[in-house]
Structure formats: C-alpha cells, structure tokens
C-alpha positions as CSV (number, residue, x, y, z in Angstrom):
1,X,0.0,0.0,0.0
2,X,1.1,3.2,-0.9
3,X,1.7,5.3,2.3
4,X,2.1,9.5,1.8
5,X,3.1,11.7,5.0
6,X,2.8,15.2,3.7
7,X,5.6,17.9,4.7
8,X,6.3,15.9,7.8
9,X,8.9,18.7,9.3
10,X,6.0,21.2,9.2
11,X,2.7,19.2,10.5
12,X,5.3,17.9,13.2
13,X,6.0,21.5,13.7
14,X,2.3,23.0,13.3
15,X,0.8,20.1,15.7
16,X,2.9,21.1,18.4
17,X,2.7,25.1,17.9
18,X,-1.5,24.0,18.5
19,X,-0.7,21.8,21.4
20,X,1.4,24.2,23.5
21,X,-1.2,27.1,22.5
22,X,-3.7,25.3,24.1
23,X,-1.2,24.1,27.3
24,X,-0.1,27.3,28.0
25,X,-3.9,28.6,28.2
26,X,-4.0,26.4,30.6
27,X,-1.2,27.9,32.4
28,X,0.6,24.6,31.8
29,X,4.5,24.9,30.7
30,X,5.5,24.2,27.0
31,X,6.9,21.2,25.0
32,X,9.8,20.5,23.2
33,X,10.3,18.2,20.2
34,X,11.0,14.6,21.1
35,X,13.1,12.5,18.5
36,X,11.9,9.5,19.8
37,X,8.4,10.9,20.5
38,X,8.0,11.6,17.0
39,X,9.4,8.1,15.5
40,X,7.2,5.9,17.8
41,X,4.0,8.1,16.8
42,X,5.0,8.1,12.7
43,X,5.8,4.1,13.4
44,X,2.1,3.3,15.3
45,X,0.4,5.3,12.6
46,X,2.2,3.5,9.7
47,X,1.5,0.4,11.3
48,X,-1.8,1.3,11.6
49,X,-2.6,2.1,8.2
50,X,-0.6,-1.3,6.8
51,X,-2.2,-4.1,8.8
52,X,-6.0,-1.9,9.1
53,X,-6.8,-1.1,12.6
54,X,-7.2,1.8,15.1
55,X,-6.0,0.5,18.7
56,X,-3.0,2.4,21.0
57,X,-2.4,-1.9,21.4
58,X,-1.1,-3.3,17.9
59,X,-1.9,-6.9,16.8
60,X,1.6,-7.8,18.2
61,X,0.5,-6.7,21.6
62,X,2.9,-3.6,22.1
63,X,1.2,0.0,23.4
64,X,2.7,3.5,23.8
65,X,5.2,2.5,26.3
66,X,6.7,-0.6,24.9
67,X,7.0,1.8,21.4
68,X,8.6,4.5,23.1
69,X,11.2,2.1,25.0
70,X,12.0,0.0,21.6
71,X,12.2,4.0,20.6
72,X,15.4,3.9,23.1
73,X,13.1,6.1,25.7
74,X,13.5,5.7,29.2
75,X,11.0,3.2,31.9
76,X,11.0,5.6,34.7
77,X,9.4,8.6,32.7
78,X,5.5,9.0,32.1
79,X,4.1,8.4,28.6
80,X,0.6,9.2,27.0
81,X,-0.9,8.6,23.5
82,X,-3.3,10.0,21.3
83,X,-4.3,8.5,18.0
84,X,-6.9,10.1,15.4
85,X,-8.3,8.4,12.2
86,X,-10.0,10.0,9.2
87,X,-12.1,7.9,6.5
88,X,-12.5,9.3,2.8
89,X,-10.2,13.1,4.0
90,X,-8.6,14.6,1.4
91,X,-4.4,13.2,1.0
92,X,-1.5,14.0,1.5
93,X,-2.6,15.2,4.9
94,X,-2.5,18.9,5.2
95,X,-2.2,21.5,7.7
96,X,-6.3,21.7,8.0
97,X,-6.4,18.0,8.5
98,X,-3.1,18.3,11.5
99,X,-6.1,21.1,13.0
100,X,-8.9,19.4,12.7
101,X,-7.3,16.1,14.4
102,X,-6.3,18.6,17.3
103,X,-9.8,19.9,17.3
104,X,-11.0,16.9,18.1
105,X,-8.6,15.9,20.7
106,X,-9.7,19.1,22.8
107,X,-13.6,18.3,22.6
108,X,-12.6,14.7,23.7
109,X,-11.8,14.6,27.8
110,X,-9.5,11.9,28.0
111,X,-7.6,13.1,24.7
112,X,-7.6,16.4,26.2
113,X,-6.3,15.6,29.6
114,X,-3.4,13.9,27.8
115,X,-2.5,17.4,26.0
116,X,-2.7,19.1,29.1
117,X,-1.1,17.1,31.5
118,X,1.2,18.7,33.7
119,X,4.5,17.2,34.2
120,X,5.0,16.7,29.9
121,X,8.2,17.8,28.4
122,X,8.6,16.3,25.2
123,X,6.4,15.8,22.2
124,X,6.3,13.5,19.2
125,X,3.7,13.7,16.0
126,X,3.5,11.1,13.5
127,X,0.8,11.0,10.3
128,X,0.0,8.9,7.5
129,X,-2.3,8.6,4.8
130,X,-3.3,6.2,2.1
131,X,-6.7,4.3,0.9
132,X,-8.7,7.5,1.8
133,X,-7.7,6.8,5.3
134,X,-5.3,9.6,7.3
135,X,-4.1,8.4,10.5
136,X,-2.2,10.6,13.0
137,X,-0.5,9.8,16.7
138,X,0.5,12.4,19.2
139,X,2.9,11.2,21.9
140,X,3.7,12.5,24.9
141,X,6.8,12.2,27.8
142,X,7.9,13.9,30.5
143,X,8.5,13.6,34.5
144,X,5.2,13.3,35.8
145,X,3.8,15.5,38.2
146,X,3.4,14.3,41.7
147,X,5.0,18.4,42.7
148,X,1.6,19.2,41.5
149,X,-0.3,19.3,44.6
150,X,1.9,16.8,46.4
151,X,2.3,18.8,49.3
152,X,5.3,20.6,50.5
153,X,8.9,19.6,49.1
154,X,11.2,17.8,51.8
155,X,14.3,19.3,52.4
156,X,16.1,16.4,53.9
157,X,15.8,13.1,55.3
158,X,14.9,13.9,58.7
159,X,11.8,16.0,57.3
160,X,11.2,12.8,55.2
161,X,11.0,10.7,57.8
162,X,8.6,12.7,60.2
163,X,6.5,12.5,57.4
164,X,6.8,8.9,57.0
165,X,6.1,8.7,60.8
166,X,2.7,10.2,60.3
167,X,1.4,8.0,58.1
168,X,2.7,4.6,59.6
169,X,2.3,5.6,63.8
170,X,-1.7,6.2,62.3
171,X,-1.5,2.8,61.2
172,X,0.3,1.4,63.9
173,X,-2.3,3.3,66.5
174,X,-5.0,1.5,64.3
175,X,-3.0,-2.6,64.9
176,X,-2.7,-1.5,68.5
177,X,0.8,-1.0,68.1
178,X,3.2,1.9,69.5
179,X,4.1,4.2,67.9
180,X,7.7,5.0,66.1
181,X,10.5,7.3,67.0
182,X,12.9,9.0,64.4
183,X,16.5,7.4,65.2
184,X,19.3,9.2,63.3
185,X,21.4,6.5,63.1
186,X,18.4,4.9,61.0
187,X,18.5,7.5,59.1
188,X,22.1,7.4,58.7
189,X,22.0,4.1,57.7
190,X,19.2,4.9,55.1
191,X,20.9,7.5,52.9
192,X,24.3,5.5,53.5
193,X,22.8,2.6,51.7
194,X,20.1,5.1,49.0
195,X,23.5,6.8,46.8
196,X,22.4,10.9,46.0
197,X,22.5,9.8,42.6
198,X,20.1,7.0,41.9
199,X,21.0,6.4,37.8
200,X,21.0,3.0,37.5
201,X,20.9,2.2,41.0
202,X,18.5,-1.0,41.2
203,X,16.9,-1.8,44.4
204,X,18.1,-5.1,44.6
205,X,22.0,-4.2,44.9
206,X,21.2,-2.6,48.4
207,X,23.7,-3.5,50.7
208,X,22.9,-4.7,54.3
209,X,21.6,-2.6,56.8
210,X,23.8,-3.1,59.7
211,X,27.2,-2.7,58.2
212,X,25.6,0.4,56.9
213,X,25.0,2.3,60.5
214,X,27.4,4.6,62.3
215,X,30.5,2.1,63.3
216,X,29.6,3.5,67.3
217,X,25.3,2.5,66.8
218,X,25.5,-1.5,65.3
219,X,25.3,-2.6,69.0
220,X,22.5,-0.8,69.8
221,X,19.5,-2.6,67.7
222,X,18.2,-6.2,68.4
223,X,16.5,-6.0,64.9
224,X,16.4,-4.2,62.0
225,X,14.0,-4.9,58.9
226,X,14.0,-2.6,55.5
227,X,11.1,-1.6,53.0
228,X,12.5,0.0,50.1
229,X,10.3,0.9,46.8
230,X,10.5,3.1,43.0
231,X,8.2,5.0,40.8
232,X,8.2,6.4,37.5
233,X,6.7,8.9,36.2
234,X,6.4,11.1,39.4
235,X,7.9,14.1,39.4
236,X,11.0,15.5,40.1
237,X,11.6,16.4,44.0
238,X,10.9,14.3,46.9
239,X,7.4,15.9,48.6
240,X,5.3,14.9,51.1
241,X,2.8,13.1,48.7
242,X,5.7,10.5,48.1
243,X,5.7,9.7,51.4
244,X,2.0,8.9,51.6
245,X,1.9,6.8,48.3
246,X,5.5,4.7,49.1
247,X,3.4,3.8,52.9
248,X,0.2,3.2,51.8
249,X,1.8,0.3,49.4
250,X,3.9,-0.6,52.3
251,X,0.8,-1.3,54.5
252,X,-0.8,-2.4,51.7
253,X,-2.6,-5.6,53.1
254,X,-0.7,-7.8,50.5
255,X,2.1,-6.4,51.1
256,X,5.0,-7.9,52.0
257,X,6.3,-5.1,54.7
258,X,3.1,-4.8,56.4
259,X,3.5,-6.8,59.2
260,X,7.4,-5.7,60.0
261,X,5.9,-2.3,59.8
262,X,3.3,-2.9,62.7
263,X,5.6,-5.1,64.5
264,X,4.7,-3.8,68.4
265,X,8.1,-4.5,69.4
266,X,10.0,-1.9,66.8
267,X,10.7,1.1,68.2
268,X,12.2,3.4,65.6
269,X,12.5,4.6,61.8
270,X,14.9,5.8,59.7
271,X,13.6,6.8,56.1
272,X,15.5,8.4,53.0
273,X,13.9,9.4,49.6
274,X,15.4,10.5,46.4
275,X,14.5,12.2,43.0
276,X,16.5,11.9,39.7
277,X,15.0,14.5,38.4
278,X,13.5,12.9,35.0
279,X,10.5,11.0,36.9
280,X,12.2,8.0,38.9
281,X,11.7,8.3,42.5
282,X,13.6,5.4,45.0
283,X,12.0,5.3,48.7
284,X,13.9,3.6,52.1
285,X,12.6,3.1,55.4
286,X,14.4,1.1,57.8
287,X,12.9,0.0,61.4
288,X,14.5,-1.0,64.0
289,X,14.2,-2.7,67.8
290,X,16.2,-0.7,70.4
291,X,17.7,-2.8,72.9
C-alpha cells in the first residue's frame, strides 16, 4: 500500500505550535520536540494504516510504552498517547487535517487531559495517509507530576522521615501498636545505603543494613528490617505526597512489609527518599528494635 506523509517537518512543527497554545492557556509549561516521540507516533500510525486497525495496542501486543522504549526512551518517565483516524479526508494530509485532528482531541476529555497534562516535556507527532484513510498519533513524555499538589517539598531526610512517621504511627495506632520514634542513626543508615545519585541504581543491589550504620550504633539494635520501593513517572523532587503513596503500598494488606511495619516490638524509623530528576523516585525506610 502506498503510504504518503505530507511535509512531515511542518505538521510535526504545526501540531505542536497548536498543542502548547492550548497548554499554555491552561497555564501549563510548553513542550519540546521529542526525536523519539515523533518516531514511535510516525511508526504506530504506519502500522496502523498497513495491517488496518485503530488501537493504541497493535496486533503484536505492544502499546505506547513498549514503542517509546524500543524507541530507546527511558522506563521511569511518564508516557501518554493520542491516536486520530479519518475515512475518505482529502491526502497527503495537510495542515487543515493536523487542526482538525487537534480539534477533536480538545472536545474529547480523556484526549484532552493527555495534552494538558502537567508534568509533559517532550512531544512527538507522527501522520500517515493512504486508501482514503489519514491516520495521525500524538505522543507524549515527561517527568510526571506528583510536585503538583503533592504537598510541601522535603528538604532532607529527617523531614522525610517525620512524614513517614505520620502515616505509619496512624497505622500502627490503628493494629494496636506503639508508635515509632525518628532514630538518626536509622536515618544514617538509610541515605548510607540510598546513593544521592540514583542512575541505574537497582533496588536489589542494596547492601545490608547493619554494616551500613554509624561504626559507634551497630550494637544498639536487636532487629532491624528494611522496606524499600521506586516509581516512574512522578515528578521530580521528593514531597510529602511521596511519602503517603510509598506507605500506603507498604501497608498495603498484601504487602510484604506490612506486618514488620506494625511489629509492636520496633521502636524506631529511619527513612531516605530521592529524586533523579526525569520522573524516577527510590523510597527507604528502615525500622529497627532498640535494645
């Protein structure tokens, strides 16, 4: 089938002069070009048009993410997808068809919230036409947004762990347990074993817990037990509201650190969390029995 793409440079260009006009009347903060962004959208529109259907899922079970990772972008970053199809429209596509696709976005809701999504930085278009059909796909990646109304941003790991305390001496108050204290030489231990720089640090690597306290504390604790978690997509400093979602799966009742969590006999908590900037957040919490 023959496929025709118009002046690809400028309906790339045009479709993301119409999407930041209507972000930023939303207040929302521009996009930039995305290589990859724009060769996952042209690929899942291609594909689209060659085997005939109209699904963000192709028939060999990929979706936006897995395109935009075989793209070479990155799993910790937040990706959205918006796909538009036109029977018996004019071809090549033009720059009235790139308008009216957009158009029709914005007077959809969920094709709208992906457009103005805070917490986007990069955009991709691709577009495609042949048979009488056009088909066009707007990608979208960026940090994610969890600074948006996440509460206040924690300056260090003693604030992050007084707000970890909250949330889990609730819970504890709730099993009947009592409740923890900060220890510093948990939280010593915590950002001794969480690096500053989290690039390719994988959870699993983490190093024991006593061998990471202060050489003068390792004596003091009859137990020690760690929860440690990750997210994508979610922002790009540590705030408060990272603290609430990295407990709540802790105490999650299938959760694996739930009941070390509401152990009656630990005393005391150390917690540590850090931000890469580009959406990947890692989360520590150690707990410990005071002798």
């Amino acid at each position: 089938m023959a496929q025709e793409t118009g002046e690809l440079g400028d309906l790339r260009g045009l479709a993301l002069e119409l999407v930041n006009q209507s972000r930023q009347a939303e207040g929302l903060e521009p996009l930039v070009p995305g290589d990859m962004l724009d060769e996952a959208a042209q690929a899942h529109a291609e594909d689209m048009l060659a085997e005939d259907y109209y699904a963000h899922v192709g028939p060999d079970g990929r979706g936006p993410r897995d395109r935009f990772l075989a793209a070479g972008g990155s799993e910790w970053v937040l990706v959205a997808e918006n796909i538009a199809r036109c029977s018996g429209c004019s071809t090549p596509p033009g720059p009235d068809r790139v308008r009216a696709f957009h158009d029709g976005w914005m007077n959809s809701p969920e094709h709208r919230e992906n457009i103005l999504t805070p917490g986007l930085q990069r955009f991709g278009f691709g577009i495609v036409a042949g048979d009488g059909l056009v088909y066009a796909v707007q990608t979208f990646a960026g940090p994610g947004s969890s600074d948006e109304g996440g509460g206040d941003v924690l300056p260090d790991a003693m604030a992050a762990t007084r707000a970890a305390l909250d949330r889990l001496n609730a819970a504890r108050e709730e099993a009947g347990a009592p409740p923890l204290e900060a220890a510093p030489a948990l939280i010593d231990a915590a950002t001794s074993l969480l690096p500053e720089d989290i690039t390719g640090f994988r959870i699993q690597d983490l190093g024991g817990i006593r061998s990471a306290l202060p050489a003068d504390a390792r004596r003091d604790w009859r137990r020690l037990a760690l929860a440690a978690g990750a997210c994508g997509g979610c922002g790009t400093r540590p705030v408060e509201g990272d603290v609430a979602s990295f407990t709540e799966d802790w105490l999650s009742p299938d959760g694996a650190n739930r009941d070390r969590l509401l152990d009656p006999g630990m005393t005391s908590a150390g917690f540590v969390l850090r931000a890469d900037g580009n959406g990947r957040k890692v989360a520590l919490l150690i707990v410990g029995e005071a002798f």
